[in-house]
C-alpha positions as CSV (number, residue, x, y, z in Angstrom):
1,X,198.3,111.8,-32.6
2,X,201.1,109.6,-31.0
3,X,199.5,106.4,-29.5
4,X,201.2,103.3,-27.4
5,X,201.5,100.4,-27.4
6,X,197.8,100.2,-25.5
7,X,195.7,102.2,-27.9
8,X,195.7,105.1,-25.8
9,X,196.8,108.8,-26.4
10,X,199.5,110.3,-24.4
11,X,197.1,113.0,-23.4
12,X,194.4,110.5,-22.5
13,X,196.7,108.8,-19.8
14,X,198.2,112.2,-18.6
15,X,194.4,113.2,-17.5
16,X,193.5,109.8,-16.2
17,X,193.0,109.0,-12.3
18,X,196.3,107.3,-10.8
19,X,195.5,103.4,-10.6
20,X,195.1,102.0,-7.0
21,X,197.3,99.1,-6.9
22,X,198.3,99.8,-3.0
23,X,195.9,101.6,-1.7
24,X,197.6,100.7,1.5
25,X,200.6,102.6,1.0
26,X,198.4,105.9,0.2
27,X,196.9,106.0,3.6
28,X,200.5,105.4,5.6
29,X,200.4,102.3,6.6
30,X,203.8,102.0,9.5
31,X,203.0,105.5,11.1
32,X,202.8,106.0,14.6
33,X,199.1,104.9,14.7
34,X,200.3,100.9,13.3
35,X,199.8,98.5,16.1
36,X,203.1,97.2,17.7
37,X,203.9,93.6,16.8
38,X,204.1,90.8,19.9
39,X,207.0,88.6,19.5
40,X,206.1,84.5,20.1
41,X,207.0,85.3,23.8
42,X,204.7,87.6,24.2
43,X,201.7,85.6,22.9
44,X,202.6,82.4,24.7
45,X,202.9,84.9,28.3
46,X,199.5,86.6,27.3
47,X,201.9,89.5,27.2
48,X,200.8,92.6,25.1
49,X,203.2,94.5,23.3
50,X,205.3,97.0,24.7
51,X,203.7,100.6,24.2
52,X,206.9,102.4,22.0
53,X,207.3,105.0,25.2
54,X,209.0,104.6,28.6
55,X,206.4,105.2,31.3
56,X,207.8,107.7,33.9
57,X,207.0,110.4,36.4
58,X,209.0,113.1,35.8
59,X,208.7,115.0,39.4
60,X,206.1,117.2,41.3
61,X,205.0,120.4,38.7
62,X,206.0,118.5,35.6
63,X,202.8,117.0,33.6
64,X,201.9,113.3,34.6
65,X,202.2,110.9,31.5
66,X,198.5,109.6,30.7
67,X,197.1,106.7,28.6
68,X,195.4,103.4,27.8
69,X,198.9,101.9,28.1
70,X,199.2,103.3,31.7
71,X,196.0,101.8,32.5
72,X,196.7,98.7,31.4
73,X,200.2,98.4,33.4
74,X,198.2,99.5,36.5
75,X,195.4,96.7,36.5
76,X,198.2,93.7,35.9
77,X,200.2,95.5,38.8
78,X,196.8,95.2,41.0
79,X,196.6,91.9,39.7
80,X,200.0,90.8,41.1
81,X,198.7,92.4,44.7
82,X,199.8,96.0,44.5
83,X,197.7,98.8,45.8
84,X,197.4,101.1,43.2
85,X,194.7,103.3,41.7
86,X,193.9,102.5,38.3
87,X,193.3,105.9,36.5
88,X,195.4,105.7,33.5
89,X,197.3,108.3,35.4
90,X,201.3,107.4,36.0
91,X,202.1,109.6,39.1
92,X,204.1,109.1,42.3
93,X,202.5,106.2,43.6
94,X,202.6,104.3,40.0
95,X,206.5,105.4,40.1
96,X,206.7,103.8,43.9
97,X,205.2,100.8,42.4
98,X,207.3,100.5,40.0
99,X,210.4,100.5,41.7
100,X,209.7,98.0,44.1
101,X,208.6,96.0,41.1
102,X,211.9,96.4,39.8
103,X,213.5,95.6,42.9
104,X,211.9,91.9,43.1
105,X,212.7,91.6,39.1
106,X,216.7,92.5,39.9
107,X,216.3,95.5,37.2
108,X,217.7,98.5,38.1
109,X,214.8,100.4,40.4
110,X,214.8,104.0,38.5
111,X,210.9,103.6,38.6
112,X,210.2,103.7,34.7
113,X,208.2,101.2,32.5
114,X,210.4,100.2,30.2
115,X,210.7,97.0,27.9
116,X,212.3,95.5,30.7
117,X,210.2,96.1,33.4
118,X,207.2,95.8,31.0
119,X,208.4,92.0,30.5
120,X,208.9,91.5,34.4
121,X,205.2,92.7,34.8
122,X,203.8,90.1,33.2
123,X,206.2,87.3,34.5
């Protein structure tokens, strides 16, 4: 029986269970799921990150975009003094919002949440 330099068979280590080193790397750590990272800017504004997706409303008869991230855009935008519902729900009146957010900021007012105006929402 050919043995190495630890002792062991060749056919012992061939059945053995794969040694966990990293079991962070098995269970895909970096996917979409990984929590965005706040740069120093962020943290000193209170700012959380930006969500990885522009925020838009695509027109009547297309599906509204819908999500915790919407939600929270919507409560610091009625804390800045808008009227605006906060349902998670980013439909024509979130888009209206937007744009006249953007218009104060100087961005250009196309009415979607992107980095830029995610920044200007918490200036």
């Amino acid at each position: 029986m050919n043995q190495d330099v630890m002792g062991t068979s060749a056919a012992a280590t061939e059945y053995a269970a794969p040694v966990q080193w990293a079991p962070w790397l098995q269970r895909g750590l970096g996917g979409k799921h990984r929590r965005p990272r706040r740069s120093v800017v962020q943290m000193i504004k209170g700012m959380p990150p930006f969500p990885r997706r522009t925020l838009k409303y695509q027109g009547p008869g297309m599906p509204l975009m819908r999500g915790m991230d919407v939600e929270r855009w919507q409560r610091q935008m009625c804390k800045k003094g808008y009227t605006l519902n906060v349902d998670g729900w980013f439909g024509p009146r979130s888009s209206k919002v937007a744009k006249s957010l953007q218009r104060r900021a100087g961005l250009a007012d196309d009415g979607e949440i992107d980095a830029w105006t995610w920044a200007a929402t918490w200036d």
